[in-house]
C-alpha positions in Angstrom: -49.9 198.5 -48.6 -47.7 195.7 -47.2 -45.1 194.2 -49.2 -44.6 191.2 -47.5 -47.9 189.4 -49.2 -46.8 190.6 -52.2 -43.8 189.1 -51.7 -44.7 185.7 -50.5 -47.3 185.3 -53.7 -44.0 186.1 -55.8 -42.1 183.4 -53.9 -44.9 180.7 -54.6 -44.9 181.7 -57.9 -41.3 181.0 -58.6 -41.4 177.6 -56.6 -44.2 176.8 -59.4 -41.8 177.9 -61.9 -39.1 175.9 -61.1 -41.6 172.9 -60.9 -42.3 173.4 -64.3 -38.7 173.6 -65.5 -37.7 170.3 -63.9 -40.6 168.6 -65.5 -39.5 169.9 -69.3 -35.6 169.1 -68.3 -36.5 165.5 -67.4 -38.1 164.9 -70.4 -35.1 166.3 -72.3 -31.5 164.7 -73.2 -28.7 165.8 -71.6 -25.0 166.6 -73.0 -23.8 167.6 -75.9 -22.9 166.2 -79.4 -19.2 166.3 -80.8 -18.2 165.4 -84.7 -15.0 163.8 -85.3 -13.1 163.2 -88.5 -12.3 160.3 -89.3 -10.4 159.2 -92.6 -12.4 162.6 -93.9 -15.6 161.7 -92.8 -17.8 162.9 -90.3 -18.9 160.7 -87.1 -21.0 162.1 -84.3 -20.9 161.4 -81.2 -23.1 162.1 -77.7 -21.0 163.2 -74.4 -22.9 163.3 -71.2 -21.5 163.0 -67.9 -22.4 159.7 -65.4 -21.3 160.8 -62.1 -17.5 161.6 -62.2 -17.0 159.9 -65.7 -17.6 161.0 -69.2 -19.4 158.7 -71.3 -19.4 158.7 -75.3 -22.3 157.5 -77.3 -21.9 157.1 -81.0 -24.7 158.5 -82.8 -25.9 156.5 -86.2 -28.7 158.9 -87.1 -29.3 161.1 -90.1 -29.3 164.8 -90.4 -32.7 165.5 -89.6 -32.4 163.6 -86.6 -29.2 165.4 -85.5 -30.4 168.1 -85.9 -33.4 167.3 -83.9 -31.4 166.2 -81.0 -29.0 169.5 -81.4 -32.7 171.7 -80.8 -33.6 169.2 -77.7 -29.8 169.8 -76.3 -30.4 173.2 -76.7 -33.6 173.7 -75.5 -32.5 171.7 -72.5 -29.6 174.1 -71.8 -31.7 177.2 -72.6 -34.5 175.4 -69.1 -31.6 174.9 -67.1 -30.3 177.6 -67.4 -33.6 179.9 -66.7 -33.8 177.0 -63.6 -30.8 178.6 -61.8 -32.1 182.2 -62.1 -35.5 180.8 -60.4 -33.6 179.4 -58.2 -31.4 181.8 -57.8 -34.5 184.9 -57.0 -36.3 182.1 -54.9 -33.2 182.0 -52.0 -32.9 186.2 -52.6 -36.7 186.5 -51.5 -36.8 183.3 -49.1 -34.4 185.4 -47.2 -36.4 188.7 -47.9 -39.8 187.1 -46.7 -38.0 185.8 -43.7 
């Protein structure tokens, strides 16, 4: 039985994978939220990164929606993170299949 087939259907797979994580990441928010004290009370803020600079968003929402954005941050992480593996086994058998 050749492996080669086998291989290529593996390949195609992952190159459908990683469609499907770009799609969820893009629909995601990116960065991470820091709390300052200030005067003893908490302020929350959103860090991303624009090109070479850090930007800093204040963040006037209530717990709920913290935490909400805390899960989406997450969540966003967790995709990206999966991403680079795909990516990762797609160059490993790309160079295989070749």
């Amino acid at each position: 039985m050749p492996i080669i087939p086998v291989l290529k259907e593996e390949l195609e797979r992952l190159k459908d994978m990683e469609k499907g994580y770009l799609e969820k990441i893009s629909g995601l928010p990116r960065g991470s939220i820091k709390k300052k004290i200030i005067k003893g009370r908490p302020y929350y803020y959103l860090m991303y990164r624009e090109g070479p600079r850090v930007r800093t968003k204040y963040l006037k929402l209530s717990e709920q929606e913290l935490e909400e954005l805390s899960y989406k941050l997450s969540l966003r992480q967790k995709y990206e993170k999966a991403l680079r593996e795909v990516r990762r086994d797609c160059r490993l058998l790309g160079k295989v299949v070749k």
